[in-house]
PDB file as gemmi writes it, atoms N, CA and C in Angstrom:
CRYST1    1.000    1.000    1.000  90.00  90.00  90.00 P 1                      
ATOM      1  N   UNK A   1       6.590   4.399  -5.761  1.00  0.00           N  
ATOM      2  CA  UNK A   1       6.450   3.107  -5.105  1.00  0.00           C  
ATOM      3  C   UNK A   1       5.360   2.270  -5.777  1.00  0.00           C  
ATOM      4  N   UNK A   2       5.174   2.534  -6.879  1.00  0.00           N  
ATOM      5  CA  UNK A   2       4.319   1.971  -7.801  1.00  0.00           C  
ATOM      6  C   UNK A   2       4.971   0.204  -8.013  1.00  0.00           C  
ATOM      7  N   UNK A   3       3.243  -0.702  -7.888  1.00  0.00           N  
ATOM      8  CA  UNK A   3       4.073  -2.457  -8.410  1.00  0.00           C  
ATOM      9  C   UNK A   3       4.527  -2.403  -9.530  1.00  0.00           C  
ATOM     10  N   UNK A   4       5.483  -2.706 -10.098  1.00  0.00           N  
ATOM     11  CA  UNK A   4       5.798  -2.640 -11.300  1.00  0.00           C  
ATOM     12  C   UNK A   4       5.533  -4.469 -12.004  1.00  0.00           C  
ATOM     13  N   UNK A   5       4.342  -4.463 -12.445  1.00  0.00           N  
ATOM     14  CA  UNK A   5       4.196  -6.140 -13.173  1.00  0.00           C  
ATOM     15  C   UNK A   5       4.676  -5.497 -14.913  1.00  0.00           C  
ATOM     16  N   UNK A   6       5.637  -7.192 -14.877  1.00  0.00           N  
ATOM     17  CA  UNK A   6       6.323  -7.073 -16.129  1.00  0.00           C  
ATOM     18  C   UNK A   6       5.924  -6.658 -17.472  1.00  0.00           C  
ATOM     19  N   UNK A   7       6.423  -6.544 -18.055  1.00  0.00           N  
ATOM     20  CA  UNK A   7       5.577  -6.510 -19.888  1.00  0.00           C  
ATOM     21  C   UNK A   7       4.792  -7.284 -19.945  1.00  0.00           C  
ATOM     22  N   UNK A   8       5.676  -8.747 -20.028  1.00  0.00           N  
ATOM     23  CA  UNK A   8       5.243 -10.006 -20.574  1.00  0.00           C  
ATOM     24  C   UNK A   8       3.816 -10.562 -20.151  1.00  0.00           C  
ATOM     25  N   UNK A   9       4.130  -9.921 -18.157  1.00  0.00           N  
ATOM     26  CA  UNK A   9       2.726 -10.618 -17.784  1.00  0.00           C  
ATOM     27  C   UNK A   9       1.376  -9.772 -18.459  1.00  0.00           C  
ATOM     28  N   UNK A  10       1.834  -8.445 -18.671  1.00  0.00           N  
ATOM     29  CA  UNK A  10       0.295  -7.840 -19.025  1.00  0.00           C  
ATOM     30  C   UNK A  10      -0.231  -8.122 -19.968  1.00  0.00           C  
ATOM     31  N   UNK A  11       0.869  -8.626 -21.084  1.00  0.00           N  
ATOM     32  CA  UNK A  11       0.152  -8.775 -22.441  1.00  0.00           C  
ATOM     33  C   UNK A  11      -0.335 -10.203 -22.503  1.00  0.00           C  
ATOM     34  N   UNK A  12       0.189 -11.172 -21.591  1.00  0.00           N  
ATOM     35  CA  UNK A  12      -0.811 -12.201 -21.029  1.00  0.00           C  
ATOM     36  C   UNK A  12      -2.167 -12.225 -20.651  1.00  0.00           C  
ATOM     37  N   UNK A  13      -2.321 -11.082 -20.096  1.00  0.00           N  
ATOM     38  CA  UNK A  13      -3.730 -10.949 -19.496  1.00  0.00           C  
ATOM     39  C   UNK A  13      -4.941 -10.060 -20.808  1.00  0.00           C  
ATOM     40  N   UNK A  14      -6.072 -10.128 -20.482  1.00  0.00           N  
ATOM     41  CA  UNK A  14      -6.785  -9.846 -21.468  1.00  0.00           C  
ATOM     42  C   UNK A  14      -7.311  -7.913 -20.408  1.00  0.00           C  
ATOM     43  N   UNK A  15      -7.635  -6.969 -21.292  1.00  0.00           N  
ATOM     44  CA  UNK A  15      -8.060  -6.106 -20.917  1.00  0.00           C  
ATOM     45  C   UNK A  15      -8.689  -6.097 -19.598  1.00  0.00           C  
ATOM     46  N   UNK A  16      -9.584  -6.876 -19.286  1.00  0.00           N  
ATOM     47  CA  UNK A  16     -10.534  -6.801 -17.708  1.00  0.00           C  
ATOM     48  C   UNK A  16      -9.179  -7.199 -16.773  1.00  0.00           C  
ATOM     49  N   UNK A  17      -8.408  -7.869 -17.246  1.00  0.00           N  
ATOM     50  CA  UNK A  17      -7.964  -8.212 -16.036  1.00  0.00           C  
ATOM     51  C   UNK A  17      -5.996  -6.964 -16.122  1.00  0.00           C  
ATOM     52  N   UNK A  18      -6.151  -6.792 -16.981  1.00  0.00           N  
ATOM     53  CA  UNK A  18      -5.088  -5.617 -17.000  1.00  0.00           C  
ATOM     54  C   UNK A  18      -5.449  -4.194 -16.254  1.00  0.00           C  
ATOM     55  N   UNK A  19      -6.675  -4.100 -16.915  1.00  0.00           N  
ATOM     56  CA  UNK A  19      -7.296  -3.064 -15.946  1.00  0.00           C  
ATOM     57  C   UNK A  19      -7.479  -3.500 -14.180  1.00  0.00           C  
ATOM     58  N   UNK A  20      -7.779  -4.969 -14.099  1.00  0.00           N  
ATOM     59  CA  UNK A  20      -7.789  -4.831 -12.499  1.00  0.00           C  
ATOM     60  C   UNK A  20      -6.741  -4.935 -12.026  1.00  0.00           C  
ATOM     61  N   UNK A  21      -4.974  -5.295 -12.424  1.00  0.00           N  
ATOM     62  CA  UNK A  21      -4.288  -5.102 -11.732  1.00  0.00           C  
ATOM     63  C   UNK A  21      -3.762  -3.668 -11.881  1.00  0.00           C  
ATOM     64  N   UNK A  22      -4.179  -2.857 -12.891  1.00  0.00           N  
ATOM     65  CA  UNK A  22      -3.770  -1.489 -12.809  1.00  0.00           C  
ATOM     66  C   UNK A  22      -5.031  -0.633 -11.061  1.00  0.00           C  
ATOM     67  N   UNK A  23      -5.942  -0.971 -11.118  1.00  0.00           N  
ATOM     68  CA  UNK A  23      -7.351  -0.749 -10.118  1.00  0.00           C  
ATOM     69  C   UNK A  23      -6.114  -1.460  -8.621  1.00  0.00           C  
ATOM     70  N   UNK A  24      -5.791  -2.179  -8.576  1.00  0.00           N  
ATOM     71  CA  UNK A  24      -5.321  -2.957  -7.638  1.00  0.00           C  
ATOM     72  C   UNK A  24      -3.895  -2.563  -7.227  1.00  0.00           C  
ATOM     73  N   UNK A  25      -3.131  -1.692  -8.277  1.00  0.00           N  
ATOM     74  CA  UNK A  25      -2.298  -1.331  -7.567  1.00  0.00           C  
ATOM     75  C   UNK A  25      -2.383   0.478  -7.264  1.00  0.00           C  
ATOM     76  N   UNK A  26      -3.406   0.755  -7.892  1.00  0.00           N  
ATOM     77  CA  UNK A  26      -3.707   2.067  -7.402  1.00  0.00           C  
ATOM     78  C   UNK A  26      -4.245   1.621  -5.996  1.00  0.00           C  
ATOM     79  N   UNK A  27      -5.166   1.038  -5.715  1.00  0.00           N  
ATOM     80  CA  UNK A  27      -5.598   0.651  -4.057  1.00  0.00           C  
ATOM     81  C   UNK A  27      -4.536   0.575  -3.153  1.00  0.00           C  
ATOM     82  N   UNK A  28      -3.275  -0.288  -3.651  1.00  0.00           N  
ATOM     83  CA  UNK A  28      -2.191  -0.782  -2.966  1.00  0.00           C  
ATOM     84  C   UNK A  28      -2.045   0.746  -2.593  1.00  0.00           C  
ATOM     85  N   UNK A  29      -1.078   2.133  -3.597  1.00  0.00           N  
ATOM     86  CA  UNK A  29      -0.590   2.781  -3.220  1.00  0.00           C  
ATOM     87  C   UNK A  29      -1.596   3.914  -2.507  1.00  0.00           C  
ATOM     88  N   UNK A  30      -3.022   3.766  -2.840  1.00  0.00           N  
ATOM     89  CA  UNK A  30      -3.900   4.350  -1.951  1.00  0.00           C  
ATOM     90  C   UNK A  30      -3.641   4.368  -0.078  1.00  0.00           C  
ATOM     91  N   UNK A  31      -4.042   3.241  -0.403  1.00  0.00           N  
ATOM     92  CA  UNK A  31      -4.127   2.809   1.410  1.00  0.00           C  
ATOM     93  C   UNK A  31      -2.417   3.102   1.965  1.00  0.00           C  
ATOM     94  N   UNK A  32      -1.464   2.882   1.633  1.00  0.00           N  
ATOM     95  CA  UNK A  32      -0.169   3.656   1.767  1.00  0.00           C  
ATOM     96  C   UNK A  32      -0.164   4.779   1.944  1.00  0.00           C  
ATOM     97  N   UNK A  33      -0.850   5.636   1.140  1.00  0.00           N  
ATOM     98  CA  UNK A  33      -0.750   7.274   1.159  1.00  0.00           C  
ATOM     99  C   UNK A  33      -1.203   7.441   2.624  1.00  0.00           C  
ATOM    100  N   UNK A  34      -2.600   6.718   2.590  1.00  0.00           N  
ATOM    101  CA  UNK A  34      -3.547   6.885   4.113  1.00  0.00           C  
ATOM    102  C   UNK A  34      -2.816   6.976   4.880  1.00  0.00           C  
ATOM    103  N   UNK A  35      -2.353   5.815   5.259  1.00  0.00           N  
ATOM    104  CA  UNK A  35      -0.822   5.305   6.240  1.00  0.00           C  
ATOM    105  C   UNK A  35      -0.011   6.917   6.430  1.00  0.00           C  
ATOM    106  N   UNK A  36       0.866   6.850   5.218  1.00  0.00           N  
ATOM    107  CA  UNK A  36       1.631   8.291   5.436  1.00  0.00           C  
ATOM    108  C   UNK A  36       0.874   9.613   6.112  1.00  0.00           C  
ATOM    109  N   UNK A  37      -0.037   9.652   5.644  1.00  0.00           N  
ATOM    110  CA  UNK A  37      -0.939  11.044   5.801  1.00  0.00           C  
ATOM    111  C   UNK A  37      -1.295  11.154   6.906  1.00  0.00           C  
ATOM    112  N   UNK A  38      -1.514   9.801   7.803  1.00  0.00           N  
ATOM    113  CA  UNK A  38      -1.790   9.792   9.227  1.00  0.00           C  
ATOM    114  C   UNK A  38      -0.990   9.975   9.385  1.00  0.00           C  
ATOM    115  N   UNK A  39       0.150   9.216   9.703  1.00  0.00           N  
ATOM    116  CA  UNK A  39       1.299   9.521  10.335  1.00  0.00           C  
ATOM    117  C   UNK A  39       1.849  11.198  10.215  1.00  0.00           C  
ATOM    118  N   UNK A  40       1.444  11.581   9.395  1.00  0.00           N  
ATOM    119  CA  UNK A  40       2.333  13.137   9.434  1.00  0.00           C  
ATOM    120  C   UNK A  40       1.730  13.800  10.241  1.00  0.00           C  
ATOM    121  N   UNK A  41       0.148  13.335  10.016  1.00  0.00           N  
ATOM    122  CA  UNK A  41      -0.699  14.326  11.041  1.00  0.00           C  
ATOM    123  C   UNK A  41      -0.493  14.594  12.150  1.00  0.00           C  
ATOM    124  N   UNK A  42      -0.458  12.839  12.399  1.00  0.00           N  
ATOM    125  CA  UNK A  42       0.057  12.991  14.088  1.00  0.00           C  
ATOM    126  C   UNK A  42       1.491  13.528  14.501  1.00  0.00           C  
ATOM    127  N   UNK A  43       2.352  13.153  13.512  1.00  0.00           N  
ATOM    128  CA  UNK A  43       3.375  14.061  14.243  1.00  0.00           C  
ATOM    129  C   UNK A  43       3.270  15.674  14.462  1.00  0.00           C  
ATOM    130  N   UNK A  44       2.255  16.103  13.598  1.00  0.00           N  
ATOM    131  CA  UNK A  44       2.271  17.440  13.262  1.00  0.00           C  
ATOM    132  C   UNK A  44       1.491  17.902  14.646  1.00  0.00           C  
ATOM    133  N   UNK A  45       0.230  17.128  14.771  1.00  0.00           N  
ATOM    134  CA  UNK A  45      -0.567  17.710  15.914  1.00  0.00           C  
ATOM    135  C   UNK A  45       0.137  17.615  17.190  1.00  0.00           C  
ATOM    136  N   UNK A  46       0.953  16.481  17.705  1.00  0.00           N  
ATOM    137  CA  UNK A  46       2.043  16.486  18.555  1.00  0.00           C  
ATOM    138  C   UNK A  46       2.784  17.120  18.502  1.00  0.00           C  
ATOM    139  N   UNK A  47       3.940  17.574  17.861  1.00  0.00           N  
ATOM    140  CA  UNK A  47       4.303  19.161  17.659  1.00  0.00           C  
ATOM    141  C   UNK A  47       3.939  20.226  17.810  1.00  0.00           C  
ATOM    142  N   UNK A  48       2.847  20.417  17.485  1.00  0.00           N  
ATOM    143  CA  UNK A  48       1.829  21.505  17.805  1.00  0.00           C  
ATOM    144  C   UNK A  48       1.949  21.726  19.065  1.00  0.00           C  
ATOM    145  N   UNK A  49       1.719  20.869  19.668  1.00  0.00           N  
ATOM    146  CA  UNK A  49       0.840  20.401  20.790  1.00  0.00           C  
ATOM    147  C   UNK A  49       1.761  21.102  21.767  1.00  0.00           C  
ATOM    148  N   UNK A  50       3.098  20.614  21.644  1.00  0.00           N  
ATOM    149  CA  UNK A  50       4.285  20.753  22.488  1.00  0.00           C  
ATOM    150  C   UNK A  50       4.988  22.221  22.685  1.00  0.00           C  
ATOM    151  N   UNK A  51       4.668  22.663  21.076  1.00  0.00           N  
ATOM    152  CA  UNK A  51       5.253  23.980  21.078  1.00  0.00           C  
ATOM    153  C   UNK A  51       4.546  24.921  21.421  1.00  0.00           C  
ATOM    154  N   UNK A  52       3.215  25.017  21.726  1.00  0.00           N  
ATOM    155  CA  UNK A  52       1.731  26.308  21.483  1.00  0.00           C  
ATOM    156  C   UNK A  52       2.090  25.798  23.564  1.00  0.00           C  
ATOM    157  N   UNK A  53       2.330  27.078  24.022  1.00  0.00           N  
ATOM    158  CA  UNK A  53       2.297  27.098  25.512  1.00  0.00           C  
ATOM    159  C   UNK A  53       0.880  27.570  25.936  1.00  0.00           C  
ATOM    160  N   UNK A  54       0.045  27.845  25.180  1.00  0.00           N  
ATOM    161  CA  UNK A  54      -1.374  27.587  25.760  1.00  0.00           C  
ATOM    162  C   UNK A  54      -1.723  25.768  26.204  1.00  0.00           C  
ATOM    163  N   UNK A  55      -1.291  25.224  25.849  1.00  0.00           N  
ATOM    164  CA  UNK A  55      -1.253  23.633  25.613  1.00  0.00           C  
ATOM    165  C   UNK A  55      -0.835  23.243  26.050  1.00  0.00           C  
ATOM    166  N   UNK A  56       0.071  23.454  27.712  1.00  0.00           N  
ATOM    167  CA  UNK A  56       0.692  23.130  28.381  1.00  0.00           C  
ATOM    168  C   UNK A  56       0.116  21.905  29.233  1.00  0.00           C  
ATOM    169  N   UNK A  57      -0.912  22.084  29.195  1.00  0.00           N  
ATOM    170  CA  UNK A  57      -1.629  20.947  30.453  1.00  0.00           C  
ATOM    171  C   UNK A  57      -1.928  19.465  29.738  1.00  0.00           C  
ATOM    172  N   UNK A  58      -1.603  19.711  27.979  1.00  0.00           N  
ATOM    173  CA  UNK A  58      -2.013  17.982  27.374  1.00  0.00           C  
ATOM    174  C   UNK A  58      -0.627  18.024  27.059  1.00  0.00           C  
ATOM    175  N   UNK A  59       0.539  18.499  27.293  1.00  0.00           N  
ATOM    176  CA  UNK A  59       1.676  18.226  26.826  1.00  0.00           C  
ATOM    177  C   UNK A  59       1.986  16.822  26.243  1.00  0.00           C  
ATOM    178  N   UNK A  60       1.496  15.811  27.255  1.00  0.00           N  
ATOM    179  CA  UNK A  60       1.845  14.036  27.310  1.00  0.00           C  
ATOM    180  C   UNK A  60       0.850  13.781  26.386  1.00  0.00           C  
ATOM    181  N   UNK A  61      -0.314  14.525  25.730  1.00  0.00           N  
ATOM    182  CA  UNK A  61      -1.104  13.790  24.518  1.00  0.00           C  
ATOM    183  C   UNK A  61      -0.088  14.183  23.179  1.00  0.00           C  
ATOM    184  N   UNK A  62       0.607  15.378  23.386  1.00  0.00           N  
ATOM    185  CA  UNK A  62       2.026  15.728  22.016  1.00  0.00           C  
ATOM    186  C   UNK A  62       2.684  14.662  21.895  1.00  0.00           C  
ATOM    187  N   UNK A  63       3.363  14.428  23.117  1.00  0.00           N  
ATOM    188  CA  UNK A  63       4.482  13.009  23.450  1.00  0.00           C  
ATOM    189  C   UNK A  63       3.892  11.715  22.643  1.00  0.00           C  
ATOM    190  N   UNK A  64       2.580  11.910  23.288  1.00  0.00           N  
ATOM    191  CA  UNK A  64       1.886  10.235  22.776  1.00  0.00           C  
ATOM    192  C   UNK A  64       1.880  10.566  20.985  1.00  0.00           C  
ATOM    193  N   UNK A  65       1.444  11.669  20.560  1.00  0.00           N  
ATOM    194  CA  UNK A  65       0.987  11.766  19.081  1.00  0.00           C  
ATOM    195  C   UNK A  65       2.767  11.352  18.541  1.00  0.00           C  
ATOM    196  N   UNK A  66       3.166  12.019  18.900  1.00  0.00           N  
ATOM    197  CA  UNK A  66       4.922  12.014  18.414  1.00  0.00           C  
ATOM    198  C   UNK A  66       5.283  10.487  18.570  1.00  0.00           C  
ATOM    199  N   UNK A  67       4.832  10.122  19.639  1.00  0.00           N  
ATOM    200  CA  UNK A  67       5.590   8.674  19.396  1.00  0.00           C  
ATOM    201  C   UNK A  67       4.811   7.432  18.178  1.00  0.00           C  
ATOM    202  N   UNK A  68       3.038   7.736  18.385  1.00  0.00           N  
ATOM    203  CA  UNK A  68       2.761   6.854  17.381  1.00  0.00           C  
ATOM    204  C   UNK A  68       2.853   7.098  16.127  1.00  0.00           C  
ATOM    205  N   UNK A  69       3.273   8.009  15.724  1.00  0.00           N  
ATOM    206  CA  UNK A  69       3.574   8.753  14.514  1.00  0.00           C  
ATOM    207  C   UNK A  69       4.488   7.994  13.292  1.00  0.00           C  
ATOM    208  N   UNK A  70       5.410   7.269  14.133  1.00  0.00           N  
ATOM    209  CA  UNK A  70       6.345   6.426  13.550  1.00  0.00           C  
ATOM    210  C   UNK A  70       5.639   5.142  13.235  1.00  0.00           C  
ATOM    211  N   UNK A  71       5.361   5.027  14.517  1.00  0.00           N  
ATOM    212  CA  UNK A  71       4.352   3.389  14.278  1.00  0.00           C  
ATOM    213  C   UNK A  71       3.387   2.964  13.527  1.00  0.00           C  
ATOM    214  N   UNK A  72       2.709   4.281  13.209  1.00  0.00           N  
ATOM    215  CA  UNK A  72       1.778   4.058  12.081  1.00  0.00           C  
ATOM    216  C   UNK A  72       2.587   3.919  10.929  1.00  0.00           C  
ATOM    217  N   UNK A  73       3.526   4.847  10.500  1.00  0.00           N  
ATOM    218  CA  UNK A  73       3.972   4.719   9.245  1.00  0.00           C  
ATOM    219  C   UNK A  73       4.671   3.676   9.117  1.00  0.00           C  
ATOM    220  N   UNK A  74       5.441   2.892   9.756  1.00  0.00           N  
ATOM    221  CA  UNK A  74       6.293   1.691  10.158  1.00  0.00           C  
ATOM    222  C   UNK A  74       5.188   0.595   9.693  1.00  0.00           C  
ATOM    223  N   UNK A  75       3.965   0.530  10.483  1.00  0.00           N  
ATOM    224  CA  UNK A  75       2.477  -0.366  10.110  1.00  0.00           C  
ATOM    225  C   UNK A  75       2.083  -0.147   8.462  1.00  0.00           C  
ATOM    226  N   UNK A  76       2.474   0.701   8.296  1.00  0.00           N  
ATOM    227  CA  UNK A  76       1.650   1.275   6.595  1.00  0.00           C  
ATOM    228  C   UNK A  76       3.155   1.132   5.598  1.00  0.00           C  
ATOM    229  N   UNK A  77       4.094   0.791   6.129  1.00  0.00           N  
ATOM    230  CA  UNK A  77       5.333   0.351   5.255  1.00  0.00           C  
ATOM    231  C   UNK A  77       4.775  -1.260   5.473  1.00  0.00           C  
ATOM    232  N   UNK A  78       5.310  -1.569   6.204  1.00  0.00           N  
ATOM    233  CA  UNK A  78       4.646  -3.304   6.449  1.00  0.00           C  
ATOM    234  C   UNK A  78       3.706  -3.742   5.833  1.00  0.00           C  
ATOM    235  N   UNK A  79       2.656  -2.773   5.793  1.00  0.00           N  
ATOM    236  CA  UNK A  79       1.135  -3.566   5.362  1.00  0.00           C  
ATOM    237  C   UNK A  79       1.727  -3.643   3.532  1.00  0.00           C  
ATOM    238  N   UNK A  80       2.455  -2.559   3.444  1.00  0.00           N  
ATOM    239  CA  UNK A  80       2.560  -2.465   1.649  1.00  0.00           C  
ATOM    240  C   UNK A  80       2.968  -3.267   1.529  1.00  0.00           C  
ATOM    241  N   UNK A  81       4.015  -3.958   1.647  1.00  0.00           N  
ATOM    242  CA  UNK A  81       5.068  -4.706   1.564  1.00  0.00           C  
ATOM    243  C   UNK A  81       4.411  -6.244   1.403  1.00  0.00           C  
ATOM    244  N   UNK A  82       4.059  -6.407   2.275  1.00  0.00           N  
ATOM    245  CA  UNK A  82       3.123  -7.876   2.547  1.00  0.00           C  
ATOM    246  C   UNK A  82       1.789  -7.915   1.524  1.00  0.00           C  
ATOM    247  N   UNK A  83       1.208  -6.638   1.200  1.00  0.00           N  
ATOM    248  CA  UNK A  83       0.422  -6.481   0.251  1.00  0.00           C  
ATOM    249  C   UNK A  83       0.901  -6.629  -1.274  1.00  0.00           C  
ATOM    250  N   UNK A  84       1.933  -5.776  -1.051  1.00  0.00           N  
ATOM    251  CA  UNK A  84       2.457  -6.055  -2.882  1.00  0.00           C  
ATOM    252  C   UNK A  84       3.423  -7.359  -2.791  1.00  0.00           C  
ATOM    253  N   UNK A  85       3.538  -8.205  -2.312  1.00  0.00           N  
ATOM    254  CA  UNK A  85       4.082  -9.655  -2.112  1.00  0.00           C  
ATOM    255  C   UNK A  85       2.869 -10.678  -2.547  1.00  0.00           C  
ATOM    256  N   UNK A  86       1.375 -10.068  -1.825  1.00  0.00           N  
ATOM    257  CA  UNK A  86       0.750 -11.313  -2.166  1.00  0.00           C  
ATOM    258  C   UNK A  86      -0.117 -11.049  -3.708  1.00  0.00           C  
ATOM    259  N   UNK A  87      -0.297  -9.510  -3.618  1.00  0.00           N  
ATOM    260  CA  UNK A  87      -0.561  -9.383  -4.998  1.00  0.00           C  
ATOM    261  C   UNK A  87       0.143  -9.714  -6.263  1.00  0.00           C  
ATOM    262  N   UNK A  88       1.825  -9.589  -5.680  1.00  0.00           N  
ATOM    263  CA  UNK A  88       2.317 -10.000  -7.040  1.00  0.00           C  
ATOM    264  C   UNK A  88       2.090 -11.812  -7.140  1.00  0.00           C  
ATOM    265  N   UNK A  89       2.115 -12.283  -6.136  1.00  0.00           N  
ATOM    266  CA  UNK A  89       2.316 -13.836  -6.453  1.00  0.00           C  
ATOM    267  C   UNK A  89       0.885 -14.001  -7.022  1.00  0.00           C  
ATOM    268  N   UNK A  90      -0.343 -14.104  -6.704  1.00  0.00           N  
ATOM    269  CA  UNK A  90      -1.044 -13.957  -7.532  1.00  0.00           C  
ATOM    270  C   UNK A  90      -1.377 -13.758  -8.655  1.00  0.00           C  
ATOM    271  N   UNK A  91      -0.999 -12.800  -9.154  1.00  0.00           N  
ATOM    272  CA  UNK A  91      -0.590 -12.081 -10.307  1.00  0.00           C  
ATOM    273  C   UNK A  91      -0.161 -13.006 -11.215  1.00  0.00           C  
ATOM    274  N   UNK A  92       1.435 -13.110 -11.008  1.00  0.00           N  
ATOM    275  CA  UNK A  92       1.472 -14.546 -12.121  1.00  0.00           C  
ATOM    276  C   UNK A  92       1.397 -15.807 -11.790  1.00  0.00           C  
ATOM    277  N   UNK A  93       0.544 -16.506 -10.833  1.00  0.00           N  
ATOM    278  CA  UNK A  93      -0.330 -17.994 -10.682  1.00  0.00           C  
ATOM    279  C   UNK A  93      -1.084 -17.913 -12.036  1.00  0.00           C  
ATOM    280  N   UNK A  94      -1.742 -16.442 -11.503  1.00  0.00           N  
ATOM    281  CA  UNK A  94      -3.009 -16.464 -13.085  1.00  0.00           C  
ATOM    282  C   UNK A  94      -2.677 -16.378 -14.244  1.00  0.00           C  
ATOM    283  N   UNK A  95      -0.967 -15.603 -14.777  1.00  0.00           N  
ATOM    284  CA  UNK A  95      -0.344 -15.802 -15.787  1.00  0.00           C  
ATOM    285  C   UNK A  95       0.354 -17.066 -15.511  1.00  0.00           C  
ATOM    286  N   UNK A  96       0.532 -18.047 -15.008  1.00  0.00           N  
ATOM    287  CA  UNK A  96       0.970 -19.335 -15.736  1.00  0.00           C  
ATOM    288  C   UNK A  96      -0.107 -20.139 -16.104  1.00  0.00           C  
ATOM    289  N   UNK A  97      -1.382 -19.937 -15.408  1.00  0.00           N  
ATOM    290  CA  UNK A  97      -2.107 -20.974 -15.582  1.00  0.00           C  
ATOM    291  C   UNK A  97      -2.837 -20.531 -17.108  1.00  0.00           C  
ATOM    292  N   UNK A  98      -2.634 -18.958 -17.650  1.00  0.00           N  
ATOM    293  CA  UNK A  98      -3.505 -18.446 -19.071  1.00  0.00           C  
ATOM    294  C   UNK A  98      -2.286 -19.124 -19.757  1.00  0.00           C  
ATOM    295  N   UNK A  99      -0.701 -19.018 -19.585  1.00  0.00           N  
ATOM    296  CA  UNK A  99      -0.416 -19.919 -20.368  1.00  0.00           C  
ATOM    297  C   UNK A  99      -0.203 -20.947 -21.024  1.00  0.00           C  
ATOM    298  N   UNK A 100      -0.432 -21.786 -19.274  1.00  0.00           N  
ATOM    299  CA  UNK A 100      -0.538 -23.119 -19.466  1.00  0.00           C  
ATOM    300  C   UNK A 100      -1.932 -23.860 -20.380  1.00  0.00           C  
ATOM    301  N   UNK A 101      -3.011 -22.601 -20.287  1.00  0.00           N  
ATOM    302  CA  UNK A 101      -4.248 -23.306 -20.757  1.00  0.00           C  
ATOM    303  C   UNK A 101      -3.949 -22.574 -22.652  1.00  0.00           C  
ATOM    304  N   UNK A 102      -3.032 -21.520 -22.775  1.00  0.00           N  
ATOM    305  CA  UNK A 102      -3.161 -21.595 -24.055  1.00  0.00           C  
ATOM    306  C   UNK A 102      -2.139 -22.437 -25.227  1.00  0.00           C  
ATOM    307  N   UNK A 103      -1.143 -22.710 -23.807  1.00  0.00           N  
ATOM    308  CA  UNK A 103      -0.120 -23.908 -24.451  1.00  0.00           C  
ATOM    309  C   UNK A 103      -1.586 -25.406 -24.981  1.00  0.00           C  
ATOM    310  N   UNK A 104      -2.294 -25.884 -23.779  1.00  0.00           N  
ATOM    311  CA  UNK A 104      -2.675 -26.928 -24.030  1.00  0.00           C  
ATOM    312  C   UNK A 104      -4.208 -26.498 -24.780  1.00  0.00           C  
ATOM    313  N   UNK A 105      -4.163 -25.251 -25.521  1.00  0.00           N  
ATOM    314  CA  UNK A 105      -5.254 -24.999 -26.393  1.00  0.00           C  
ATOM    315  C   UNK A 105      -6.834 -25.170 -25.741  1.00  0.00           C  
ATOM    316  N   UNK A 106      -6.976 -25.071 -24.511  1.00  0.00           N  
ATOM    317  CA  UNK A 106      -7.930 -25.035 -23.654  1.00  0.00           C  
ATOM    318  C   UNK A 106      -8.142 -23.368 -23.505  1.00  0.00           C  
ATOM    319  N   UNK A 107      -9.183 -24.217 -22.466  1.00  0.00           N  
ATOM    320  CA  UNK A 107      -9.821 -22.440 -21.387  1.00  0.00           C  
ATOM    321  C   UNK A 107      -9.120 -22.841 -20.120  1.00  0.00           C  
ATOM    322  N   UNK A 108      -9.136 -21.756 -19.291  1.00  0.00           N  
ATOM    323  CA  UNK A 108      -9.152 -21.187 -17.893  1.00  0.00           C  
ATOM    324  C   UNK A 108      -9.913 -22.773 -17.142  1.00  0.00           C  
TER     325      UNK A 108                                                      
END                                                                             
């Protein structure tokens, strides 16, 4: 689930800034993982929870873990999504405007 930015745009960009969208989409799929990793937990500890009959008396904290379980990961699909949307538009604003300034033989 890696952003995939084009050829064209990277070799637009100069090293610092190739490196920060490589930094930037490792973050992207960072905070995703988080997302997932919660979510499994909780389903897992809710499961737990439900099946271990010593544990009979928080049964409804299993129920609750099981149900937000989805919701987090549902929240951590969403957040990516909306995240790698605004990162990519970004992304090439700053590649039209390096080309536009090296079309008109300027700077930034």
């Amino acid at each position: 689930m890696r952003i995939k930015i084009e050829e064209d745009v990277l070799e637009e960009l100069n090293l610092n800034d190739a490196l920060a969208v490589e930094r930037t989409n490792l973050a992207v799929e960072r905070t995703f993982l988080a997302y997932f990793r919660t979510s499994v937990v909780f389903a897992s500890a809710g499961f737990t929870i439900i099946r271990v009959a010593a544990l009979e008396q928080i049964e409804e904290l299993g129920l609750l873990l099981l149900w937000v379980a989805p919701l987090i990961l549902v929240v951590g699909i969403w957040r990516y999504i909306a995240v790698y949307r605004k990162v990519r538009k970004q992304y090439f604003r700053l590649v039209e405007r390096i080309r536009k300034a090296k079309h008109k033989g300027g700077n930034l």
